[in-house]
Structure formats: structure tokens, C-alpha cells
C-alpha positions as CSV (number, residue, x, y, z in Angstrom):
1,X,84.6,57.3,150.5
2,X,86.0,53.7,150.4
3,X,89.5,53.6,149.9
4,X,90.5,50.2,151.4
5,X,88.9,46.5,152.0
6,X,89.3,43.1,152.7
7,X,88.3,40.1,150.7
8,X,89.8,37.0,152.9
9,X,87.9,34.0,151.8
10,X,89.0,31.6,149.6
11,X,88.7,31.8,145.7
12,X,86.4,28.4,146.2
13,X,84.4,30.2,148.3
14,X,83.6,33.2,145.8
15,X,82.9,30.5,142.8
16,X,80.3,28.8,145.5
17,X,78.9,32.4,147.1
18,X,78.3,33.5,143.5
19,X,77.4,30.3,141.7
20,X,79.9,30.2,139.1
21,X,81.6,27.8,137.3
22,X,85.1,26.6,138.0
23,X,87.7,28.6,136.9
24,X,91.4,27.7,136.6
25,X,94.0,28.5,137.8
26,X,92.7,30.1,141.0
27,X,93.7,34.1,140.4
28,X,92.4,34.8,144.0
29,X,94.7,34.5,147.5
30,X,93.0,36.2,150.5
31,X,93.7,40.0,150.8
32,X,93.8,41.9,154.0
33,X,94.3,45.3,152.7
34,X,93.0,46.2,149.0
35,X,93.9,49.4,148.1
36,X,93.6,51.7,144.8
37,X,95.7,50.6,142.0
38,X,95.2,46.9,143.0
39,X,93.8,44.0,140.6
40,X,91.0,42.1,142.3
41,X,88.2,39.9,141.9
42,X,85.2,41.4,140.5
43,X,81.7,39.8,139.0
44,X,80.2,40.9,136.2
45,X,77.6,39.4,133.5
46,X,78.1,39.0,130.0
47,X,74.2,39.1,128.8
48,X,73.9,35.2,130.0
49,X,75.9,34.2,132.9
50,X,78.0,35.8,136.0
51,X,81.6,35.7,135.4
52,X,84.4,36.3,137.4
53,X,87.9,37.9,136.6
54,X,90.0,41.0,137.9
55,X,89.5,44.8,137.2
56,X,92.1,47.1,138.2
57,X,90.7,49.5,141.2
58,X,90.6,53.4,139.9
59,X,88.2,53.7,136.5
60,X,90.1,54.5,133.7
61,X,86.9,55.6,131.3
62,X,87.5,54.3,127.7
63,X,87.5,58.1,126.1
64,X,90.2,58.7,128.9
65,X,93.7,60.0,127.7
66,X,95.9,59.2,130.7
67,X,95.8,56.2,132.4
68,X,96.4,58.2,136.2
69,X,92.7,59.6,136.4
70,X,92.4,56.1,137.6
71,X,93.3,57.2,140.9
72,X,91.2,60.5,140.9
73,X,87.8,57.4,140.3
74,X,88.2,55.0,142.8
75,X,84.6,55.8,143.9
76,X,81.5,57.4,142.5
77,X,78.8,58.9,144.6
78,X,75.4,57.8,144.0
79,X,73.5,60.8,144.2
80,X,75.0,62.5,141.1
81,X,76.0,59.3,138.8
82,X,73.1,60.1,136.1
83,X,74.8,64.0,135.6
84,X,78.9,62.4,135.9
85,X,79.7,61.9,132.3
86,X,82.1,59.0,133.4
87,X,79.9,57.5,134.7
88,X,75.9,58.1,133.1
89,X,76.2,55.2,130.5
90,X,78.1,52.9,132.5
91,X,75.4,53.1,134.9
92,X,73.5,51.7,132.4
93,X,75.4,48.5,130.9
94,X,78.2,48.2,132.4
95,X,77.5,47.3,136.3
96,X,79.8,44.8,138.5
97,X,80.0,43.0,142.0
98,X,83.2,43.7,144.0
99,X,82.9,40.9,146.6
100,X,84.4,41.8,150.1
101,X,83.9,40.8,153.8
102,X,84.9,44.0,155.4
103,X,85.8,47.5,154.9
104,X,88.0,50.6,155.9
105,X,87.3,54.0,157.5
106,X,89.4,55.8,159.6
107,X,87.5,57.4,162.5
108,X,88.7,61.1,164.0
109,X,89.3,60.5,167.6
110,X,90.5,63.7,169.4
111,X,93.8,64.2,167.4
112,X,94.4,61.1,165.5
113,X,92.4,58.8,163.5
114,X,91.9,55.2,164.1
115,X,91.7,52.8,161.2
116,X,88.0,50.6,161.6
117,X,87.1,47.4,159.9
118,X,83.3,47.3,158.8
119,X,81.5,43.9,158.0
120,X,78.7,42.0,158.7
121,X,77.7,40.5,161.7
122,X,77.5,37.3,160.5
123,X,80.8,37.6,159.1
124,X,79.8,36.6,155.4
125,X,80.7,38.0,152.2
126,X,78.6,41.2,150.9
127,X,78.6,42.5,147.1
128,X,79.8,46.3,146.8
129,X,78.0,48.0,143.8
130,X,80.3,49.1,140.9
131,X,81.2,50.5,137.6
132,X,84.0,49.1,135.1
133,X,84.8,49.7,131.7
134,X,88.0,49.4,129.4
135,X,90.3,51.6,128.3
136,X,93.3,51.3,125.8
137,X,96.5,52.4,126.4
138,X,98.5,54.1,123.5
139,X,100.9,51.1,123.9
140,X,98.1,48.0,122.8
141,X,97.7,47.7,126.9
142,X,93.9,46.6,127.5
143,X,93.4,48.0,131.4
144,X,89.8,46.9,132.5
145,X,89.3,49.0,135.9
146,X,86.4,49.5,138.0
147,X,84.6,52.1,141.0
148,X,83.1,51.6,143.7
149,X,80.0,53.6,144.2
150,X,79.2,55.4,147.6
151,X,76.1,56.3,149.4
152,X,75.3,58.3,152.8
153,X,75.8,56.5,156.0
154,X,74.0,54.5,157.8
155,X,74.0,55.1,161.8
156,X,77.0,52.8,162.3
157,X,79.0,54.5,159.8
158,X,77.7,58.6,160.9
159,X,80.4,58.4,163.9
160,X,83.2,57.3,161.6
161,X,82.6,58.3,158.7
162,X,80.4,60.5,156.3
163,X,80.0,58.5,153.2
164,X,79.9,54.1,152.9
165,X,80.2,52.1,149.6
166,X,76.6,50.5,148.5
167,X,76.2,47.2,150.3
168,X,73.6,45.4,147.6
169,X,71.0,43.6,148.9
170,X,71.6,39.8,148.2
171,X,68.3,39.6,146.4
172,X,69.2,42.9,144.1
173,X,72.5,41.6,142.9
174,X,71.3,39.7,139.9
175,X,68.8,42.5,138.5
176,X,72.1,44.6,139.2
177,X,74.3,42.6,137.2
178,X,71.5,42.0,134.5
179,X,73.2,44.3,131.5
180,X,69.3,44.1,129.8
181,X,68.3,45.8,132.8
182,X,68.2,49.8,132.2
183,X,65.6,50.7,134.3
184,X,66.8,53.5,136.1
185,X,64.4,54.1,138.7
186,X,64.9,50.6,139.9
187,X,68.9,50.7,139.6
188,X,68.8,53.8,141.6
189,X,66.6,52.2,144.2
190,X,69.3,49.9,145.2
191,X,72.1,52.7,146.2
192,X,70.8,53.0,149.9
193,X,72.6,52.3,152.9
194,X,72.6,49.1,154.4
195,X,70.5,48.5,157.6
196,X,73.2,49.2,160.1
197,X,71.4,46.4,162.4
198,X,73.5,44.1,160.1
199,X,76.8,45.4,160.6
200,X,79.5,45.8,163.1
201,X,82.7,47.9,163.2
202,X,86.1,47.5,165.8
203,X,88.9,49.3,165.8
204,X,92.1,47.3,164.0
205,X,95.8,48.1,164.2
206,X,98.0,51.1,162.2
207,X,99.5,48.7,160.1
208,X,96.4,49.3,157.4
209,X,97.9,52.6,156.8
210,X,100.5,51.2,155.2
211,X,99.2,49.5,151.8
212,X,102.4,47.3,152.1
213,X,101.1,45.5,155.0
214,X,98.4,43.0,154.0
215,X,98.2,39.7,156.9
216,X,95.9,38.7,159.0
217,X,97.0,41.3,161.6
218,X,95.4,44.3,159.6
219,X,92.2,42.9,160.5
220,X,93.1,42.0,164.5
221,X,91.1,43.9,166.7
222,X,93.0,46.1,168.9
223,X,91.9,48.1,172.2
224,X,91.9,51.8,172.2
């Protein structure tokens, strides 16, 4: 599962890291603790170039007839995503980047669990693989919303946790992206763990339990 991230660069930063054009005004401040429910910046392509813009975390499928399933599909597990109905022909043309520099898991430590914060060990931003589509609310409301999809950990993530969102490789992310891509072998191929030699987790404070809290002290590394 993946129920909370960071994304604390700049908004220049993601338009430079993802090669697109300006956009104004900025719609990006950095965020310490993303949680479910949340709008934030996501990458998708619209058959010639990336774009940016916000989806809503928690997919709200387009057939859907309540807007709260959205927080029932905040991820999607890559193993079954060509049988999940929700998600079978998004999977094939409708594909986005969440960009983020670190993650959340809570790891089980004798009898309490102590919030982690995954990332890279180079500290840069990586691209999440997910889904997004739009639904339309009985009221004219037009709620675009996204999920992140999951994989099996790698042996960083085994002690804390039994599932990790897809990290893409940085060379994948365009044929990701690509909406005339719809081969589904190679799509499939990039929903792997990422080489936990890359990463690096520490233990941050309680306050990320608490989706009110979102500084820089969420993402503090503490001693336990």
C-alpha cells in the first residue's frame, strides 16, 4: 500500500525534471505529507506532449455512481490490473506520473508502529506509476482523480512493509506516458520493484500520522 508522500521541491523544479513548458500561475507549494483526498501534481500526455496539472488522489472511475469509492482506490496492485474492471482499460490509455521524492510506511516495531520516509539516495525526484480518469458528478462537477499502482517489495521495503508503489525507471517514463503505447507485455514489464541499492529509509516523527501536519518536521529524522 501507499497511503502517504512527500513532493518538496519546487514547482520550477518539476517543469525542469520533466521538461515542460512554463505554466502559470505556479499551482505547486512543497508538500510534506500528501494524503488521500488531496489535489496534487500529476504528468500525463495528451497524444503529443507531457503536461502537467492536479488529479485528486482516490480514482473515482467515470461509470462510478458515488464520488466516495475514491477512497476505497487510492492504489491498485499490479498483479491483478488486467482482471480489475476499474482499472483494465485505463491501463491502456489512460497512464500518469505522480512525481515525489519520498514515501510513507509505517513499520511494526514490538507494539507500535513507526512512521518511515522512503527515497532515493541521491535524494532526487522519482515518477510513481498511475492511473487517472474523470468522472462527473450529478452536480456538473468534473473530478479528475488518479491511483497509484503497487508492486511487491523490494528488500528495503520486506522489513517495513509488504507492498511499495512502482518507482518507474527514468528511461520507462516516456513509453509509459505514451497513450499510443498499448503494448501490454511491455507496460507490465515496468511494474517491478525498484533496486533497493537505490534507496534509503529512516525513521521520521508521529506528526505524519496526523494528515493536518504537513512541515518540514514530518520528514526530520528522529532516533528510535
Amino acid at each position: 500500500m501507499c497511503g502517504r508522500f512527500t513532493i518538496t521541491v519546487s514547482f520550477e523544479e518539476l517543469l525542469l525534471r520533466y521538461m515542460i513548458d512554463p505554466v502559470s500561475p505556479p499551482f505547486h507549494t512543497p508538500r510534506y505529507n500528501v494524503a488521500p483526498g488531496q489535489l496534487v501534481p500529476a504528468i500525463i500526455n495528451d497524444g503529443s506532449v507531457n503536461r502537467i496539472g492536479q488529479l485528486k488522489w482516490g480514482l473515482v472511475p467515470n461509470w462510478a455512481t458515488d464520488e466516495k469509492i475514491g477512497y476505497k482506490m487510492i492504489n491498485a496492485r499490479s498483479e491483478t490490473i488486467m482482471e480489475k474492471p476499474a482499472f483494465k482499460k485505463l491501463f491502456l490509455r489512460k497512464r500518469a506520473i505522480i512525481p515525489s521524492d519520498g514515501f510513507y510506511e509505517w513499520q511494526q516495531l514490538g507494539d507500535k508502529k513507526q512512521p518511515m520516509r522512503i527515497m532515493l539516495k541521491n535524494k532526487e525526484i522519482f515518477s510513481m506509476a498511475a492511473l487517472y480518469d474523470t468522472w462527473f458528478a450529478p452536480d456538473g462537477r468534473k473530478v479528475s482523480t488518479f491511483t497509484i499502482i503497487t508492486t511487491a517489495p523490494n528488500r528495503l521495503m520486506e522489513p517495513i512493509h509488504n507492498r511499495m508503489p512502482v518507482l518507474l525507471q527514468r528511461g520507462d517514463e516516456q513509453r509509459w506516458l505514451d497513450r499510443n503505447n498499448e503494448d501490454t507485455a511491455d507496460l507490465l514489464s515496468m511494474l517491478k520493484p525498484y533496486p533497493e541499492e537505490e534507496m534509503m529509509a529512516y525513521p521520521v516523527s508521529q506528526k505524519v500520522d496526523n494528515v493536518k501536519n504537513d512541515s518540514v518536521e514530518c520528514i526530520e529524522e528522529v532516533t528510535i
